[in-house]
Backbone as numpy.savetxt, mean C-alpha at the origin, in Angstrom:
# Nx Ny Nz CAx CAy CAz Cx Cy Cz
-6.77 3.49 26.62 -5.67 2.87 25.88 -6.22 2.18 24.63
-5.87 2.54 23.43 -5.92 1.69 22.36 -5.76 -0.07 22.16
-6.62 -0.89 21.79 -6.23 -2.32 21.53 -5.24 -2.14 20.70
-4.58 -3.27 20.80 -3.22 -3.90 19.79 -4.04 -4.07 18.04
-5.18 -4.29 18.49 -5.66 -4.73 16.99 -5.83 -3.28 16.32
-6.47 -1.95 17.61 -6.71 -1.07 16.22 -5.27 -0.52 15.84
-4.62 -0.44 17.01 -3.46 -0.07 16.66 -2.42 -1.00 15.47
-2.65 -2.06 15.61 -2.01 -2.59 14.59 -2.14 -1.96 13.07
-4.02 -2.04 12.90 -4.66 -1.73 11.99 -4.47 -0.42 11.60
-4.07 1.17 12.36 -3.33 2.39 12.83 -2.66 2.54 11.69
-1.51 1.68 12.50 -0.08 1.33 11.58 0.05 0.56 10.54
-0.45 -0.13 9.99 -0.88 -0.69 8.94 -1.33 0.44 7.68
-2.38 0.81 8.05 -2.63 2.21 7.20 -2.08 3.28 6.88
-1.63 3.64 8.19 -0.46 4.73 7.88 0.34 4.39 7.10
1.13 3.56 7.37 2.49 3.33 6.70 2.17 2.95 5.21
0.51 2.24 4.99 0.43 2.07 3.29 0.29 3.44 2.60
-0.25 3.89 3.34 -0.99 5.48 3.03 0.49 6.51 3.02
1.61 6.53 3.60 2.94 7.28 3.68 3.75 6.67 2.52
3.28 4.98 2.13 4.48 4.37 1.00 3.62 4.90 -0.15
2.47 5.19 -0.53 1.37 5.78 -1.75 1.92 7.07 -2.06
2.09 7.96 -0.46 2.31 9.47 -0.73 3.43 9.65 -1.13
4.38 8.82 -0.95 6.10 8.58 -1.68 6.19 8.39 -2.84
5.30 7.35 -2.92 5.48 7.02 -4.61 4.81 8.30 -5.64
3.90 8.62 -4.83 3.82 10.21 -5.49 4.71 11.35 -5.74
5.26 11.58 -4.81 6.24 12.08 -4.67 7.37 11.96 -5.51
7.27 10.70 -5.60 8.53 10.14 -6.50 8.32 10.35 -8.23
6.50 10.38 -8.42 6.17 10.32 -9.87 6.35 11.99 -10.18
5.93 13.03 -8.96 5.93 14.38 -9.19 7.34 14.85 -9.34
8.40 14.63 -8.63 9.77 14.78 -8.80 10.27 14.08 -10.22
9.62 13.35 -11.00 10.06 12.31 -12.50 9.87 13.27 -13.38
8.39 13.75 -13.00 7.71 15.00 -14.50 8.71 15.99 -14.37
9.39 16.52 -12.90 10.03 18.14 -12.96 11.29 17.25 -13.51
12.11 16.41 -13.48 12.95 16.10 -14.30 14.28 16.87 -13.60
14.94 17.33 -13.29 15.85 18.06 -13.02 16.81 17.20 -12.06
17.97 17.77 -12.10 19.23 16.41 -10.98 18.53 16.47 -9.77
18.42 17.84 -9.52 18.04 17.91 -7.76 16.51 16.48 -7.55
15.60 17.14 -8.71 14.33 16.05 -8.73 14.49 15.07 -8.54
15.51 14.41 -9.72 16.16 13.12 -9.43 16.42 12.53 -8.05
17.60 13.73 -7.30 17.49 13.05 -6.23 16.88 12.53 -5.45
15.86 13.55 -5.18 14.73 13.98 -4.39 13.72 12.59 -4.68
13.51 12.16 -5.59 13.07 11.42 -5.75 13.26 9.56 -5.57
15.05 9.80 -5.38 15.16 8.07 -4.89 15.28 8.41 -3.31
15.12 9.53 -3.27 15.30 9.79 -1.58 13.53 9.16 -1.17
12.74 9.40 -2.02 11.04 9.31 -1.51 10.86 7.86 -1.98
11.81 7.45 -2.86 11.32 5.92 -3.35 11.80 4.97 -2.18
12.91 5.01 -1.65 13.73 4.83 -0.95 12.35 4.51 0.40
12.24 6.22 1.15 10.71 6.32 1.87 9.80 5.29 1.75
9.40 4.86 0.31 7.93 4.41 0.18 8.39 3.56 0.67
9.02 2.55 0.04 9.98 1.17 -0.39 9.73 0.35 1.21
10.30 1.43 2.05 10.74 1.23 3.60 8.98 0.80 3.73
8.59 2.09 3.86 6.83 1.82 4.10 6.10 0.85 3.90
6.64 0.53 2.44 5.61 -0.48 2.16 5.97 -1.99 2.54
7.21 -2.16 2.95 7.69 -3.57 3.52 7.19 -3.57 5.18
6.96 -2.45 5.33 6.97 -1.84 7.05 5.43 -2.44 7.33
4.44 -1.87 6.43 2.79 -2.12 6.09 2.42 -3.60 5.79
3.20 -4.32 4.91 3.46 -5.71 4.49 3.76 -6.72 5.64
4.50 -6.52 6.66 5.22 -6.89 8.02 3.60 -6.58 8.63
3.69 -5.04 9.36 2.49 -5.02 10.66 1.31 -5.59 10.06
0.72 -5.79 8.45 -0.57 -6.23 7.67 -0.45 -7.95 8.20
0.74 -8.45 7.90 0.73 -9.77 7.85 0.59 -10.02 9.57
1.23 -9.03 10.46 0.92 -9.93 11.57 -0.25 -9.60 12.21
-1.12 -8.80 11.70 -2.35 -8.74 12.04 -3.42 -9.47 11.90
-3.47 -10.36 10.57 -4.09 -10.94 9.72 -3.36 -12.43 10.34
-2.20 -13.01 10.52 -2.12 -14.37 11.08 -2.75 -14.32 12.73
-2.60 -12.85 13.75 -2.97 -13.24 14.54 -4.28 -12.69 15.42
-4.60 -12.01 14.48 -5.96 -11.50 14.89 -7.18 -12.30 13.88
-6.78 -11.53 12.66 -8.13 -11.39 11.65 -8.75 -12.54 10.90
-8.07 -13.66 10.62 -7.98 -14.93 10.87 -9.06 -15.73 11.85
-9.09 -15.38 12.37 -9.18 -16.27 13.73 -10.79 -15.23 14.73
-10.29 -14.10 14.59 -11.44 -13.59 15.12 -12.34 -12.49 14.36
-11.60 -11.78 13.05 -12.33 -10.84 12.44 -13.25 -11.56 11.44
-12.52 -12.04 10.29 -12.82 -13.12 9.16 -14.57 -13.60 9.39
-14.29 -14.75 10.50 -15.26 -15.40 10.73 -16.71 -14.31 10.71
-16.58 -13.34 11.20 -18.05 -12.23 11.94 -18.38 -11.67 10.88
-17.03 -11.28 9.41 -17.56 -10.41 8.39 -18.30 -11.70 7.57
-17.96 -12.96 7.53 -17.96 -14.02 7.02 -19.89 -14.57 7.17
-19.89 -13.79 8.10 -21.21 -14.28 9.04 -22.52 -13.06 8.78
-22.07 -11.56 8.27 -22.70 -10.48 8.64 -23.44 -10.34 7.04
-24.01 -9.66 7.07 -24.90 -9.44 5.59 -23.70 -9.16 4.34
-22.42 -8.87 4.79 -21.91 -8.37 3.84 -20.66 -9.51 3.36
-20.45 -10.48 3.35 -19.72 -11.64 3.69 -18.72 -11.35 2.31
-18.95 -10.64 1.15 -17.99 -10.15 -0.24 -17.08 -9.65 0.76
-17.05 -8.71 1.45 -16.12 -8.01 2.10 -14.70 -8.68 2.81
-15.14 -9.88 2.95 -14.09 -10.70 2.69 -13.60 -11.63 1.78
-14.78 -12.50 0.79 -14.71 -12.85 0.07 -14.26 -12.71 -1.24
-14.39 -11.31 -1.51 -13.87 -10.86 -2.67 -12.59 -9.97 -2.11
-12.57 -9.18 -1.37 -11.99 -7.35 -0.92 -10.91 -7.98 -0.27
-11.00 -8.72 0.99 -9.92 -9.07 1.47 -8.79 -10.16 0.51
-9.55 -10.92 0.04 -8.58 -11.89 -1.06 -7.80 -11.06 -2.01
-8.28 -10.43 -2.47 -8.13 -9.64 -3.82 -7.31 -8.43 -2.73
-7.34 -7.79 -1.57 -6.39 -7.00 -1.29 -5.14 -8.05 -1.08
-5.31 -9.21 -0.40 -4.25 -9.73 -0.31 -2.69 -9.99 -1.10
-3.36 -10.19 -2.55 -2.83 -11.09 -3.18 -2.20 -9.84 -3.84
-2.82 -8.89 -4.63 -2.18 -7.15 -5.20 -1.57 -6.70 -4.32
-2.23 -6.53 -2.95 -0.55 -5.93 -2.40 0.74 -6.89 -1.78
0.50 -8.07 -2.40 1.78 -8.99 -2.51 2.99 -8.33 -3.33
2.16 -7.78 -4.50 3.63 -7.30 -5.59 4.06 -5.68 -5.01
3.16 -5.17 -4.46 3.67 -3.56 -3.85 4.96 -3.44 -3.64
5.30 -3.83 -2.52 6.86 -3.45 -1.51 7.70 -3.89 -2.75
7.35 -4.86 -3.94 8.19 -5.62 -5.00 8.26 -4.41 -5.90
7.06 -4.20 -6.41 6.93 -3.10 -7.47 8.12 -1.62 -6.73
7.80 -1.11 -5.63 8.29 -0.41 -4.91 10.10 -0.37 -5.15
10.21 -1.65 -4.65 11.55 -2.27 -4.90 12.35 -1.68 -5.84
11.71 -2.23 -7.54 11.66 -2.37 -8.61 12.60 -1.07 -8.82
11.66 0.31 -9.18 11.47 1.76 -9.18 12.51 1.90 -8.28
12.97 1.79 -7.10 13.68 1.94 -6.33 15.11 1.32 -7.32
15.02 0.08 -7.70 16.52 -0.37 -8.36 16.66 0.89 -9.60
15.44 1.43 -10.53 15.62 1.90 -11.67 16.38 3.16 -11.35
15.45 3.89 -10.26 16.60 4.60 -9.96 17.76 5.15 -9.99
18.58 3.77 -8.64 19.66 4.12 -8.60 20.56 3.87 -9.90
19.89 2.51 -10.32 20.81 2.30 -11.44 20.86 3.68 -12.91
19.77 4.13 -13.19 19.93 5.36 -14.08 19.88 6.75 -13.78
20.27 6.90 -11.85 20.33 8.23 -11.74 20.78 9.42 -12.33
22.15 9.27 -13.14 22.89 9.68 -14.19 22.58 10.04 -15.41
21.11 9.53 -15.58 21.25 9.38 -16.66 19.77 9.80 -17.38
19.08 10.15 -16.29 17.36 10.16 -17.08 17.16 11.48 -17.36
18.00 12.11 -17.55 18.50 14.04 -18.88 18.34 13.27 -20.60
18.71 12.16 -20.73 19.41 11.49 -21.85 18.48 10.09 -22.48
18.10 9.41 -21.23 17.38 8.28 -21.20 16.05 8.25 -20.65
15.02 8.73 -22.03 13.94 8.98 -21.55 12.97 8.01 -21.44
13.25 6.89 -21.99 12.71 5.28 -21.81 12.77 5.28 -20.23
13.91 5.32 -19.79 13.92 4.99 -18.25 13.07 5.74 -17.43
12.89 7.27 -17.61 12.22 7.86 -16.78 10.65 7.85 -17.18
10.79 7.67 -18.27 8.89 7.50 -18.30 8.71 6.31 -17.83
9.34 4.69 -17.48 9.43 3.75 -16.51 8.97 3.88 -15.60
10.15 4.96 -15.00 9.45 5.05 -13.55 8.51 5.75 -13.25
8.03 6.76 -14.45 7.15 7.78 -14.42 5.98 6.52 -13.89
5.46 5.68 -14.81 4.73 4.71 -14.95 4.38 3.98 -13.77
5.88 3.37 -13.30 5.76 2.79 -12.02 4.89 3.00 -10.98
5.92 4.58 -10.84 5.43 5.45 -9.50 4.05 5.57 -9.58
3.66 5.71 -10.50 2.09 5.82 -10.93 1.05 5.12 -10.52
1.56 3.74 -11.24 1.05 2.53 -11.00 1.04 2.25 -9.38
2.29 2.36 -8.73 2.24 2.03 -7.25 1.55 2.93 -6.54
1.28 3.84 -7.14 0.11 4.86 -6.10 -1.29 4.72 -6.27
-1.46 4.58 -8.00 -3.14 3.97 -7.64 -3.35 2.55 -6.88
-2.59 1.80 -7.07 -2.44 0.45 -6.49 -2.64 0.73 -5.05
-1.66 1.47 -4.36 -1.92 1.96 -2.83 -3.14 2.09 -2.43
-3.82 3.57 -3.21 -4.64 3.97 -2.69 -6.22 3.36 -2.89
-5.72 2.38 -3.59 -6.65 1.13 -4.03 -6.85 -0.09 -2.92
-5.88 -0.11 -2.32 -5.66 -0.97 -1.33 -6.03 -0.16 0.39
-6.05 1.43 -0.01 -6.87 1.82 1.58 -8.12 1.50 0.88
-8.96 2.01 -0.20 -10.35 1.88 -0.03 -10.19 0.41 0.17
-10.01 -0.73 -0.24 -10.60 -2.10 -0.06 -10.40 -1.79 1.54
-9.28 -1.13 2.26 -9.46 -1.99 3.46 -10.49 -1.11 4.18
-11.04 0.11 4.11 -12.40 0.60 4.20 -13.67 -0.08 3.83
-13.57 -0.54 2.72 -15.00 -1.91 2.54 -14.69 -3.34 3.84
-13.22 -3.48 3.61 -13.49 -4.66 4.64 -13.83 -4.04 5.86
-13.38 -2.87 6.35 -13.77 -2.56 7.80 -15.30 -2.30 7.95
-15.93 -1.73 6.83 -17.38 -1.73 6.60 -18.38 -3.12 6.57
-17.43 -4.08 6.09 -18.18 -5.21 6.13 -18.10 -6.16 7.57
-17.00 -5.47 8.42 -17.27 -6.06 10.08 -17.99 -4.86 10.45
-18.06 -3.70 10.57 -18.98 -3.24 11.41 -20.31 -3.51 10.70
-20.88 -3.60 9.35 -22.39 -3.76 9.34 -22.49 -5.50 9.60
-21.38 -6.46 10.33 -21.83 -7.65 10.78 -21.09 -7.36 12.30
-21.21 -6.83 12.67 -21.17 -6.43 14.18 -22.79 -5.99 14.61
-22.86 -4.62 14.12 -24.02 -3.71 13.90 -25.38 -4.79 13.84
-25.58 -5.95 13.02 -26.06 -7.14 12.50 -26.48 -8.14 13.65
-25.18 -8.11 14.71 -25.29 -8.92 15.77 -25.67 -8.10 16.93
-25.92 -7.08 16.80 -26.06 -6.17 18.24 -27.62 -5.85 18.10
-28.16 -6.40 17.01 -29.69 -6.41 16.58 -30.47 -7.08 17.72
C-alpha cells in the first residue's frame, strides 16, 4: 500500500503536470485559431484551471501536514539544504499566482469567445498566457524534482 505522503505527493504532480498539459492545449488550439479551436480551447482552460486549484489544495495540505514538520527539517539538515532554501520557497510563492494566472485566461476566454476572428490583441493574450502558464508549470515539476533530490541525497547522507 502506498503512504498518504507519496500519494499525496502522486497527486500533487499529476494534477500540476495535467493543468501544464491544458494550458498547452489551450496555447495550441489559440495558434489554429478557428471557432471549433476556440472552443476546444476554454474547454482545456476550463481543465487546467480545475487542475491547478486541485494541485494548489492537495500541495498545500501536504506541506502544512507533512513537509513542514517532517520533510523540511532532513533536507534542511542533508548536504543539499538550497533545496529547500531556495527551490521550495521560490516554488512556493510562483505557484501562488498559477490557479490565478489560469483563472485569468480562463475569464479572457469566455469573455472574447466571439470574438478572437476580429480581436487579435485578445488572442495573442491568451496566446501569451497559455504560454506563460505552461513554462511556469513545468518549471514548478522540475523544482519539485530538485526538492525531492535534496531529501533523498539527505536521507542517503543519514543512512551513511
Amino acid at each position: 500500500m502506498v503512504p498518504l505522503t507519496q500519494a499525496l505527493i502522486g497527486t500533487h504532480a499529476f494534477l500540476g503536470e495535467a493543468g501544464a498539459l491544458a494550458f498547452l492545449w489551450v496555447l495550441v488550439e489559440m495558434i489554429g485559431g478557428s471557432a471549433q479551436a476556440i472552443r476546444r480551447a476554454r474547454i482545456a482552460a476550463i481543465i487546467g484551471t480545475v487542475f491547478f486549484f486541485l494541485a494548489w489544495t492537495v500541495g498545500g495540505f501536504y506541506y502544512v501536514e507533512f513537509y513542514g514538520e517532517l520533510v523540511k527539517p532532513i533536507i534542511k539538515a542533508g548536504p543539499q539544504p538550497w533545496a529547500h532554501s531556495v527551490i521550495t520557497e521560490t516554488k512556493e510563492h510562483v505557484f501562488l499566482f498559477l490557479p490565478f494566472l489560469a483563472l485569468l485566461t480562463t475569464g479572457i476566454l469566455e469573455r472574447f469567445k466571439n470574438e478572437f476572428a476580429v480581436n487579435t490583441s485578445a488572442r495573442r493574450t491568451v496566446i501569451i498566457m497559455a504560454a506563460s502558464i505552461t513554462l511556469i508549470a513545468f518549471a514548478m515539476a522540475g523544482m519539485g524534482f530538485l526538492i525531492s533530490s535534496g531529501y533523498r541525497a539527505a536521507t542517503d547522507a543519514l543512512a551513511l
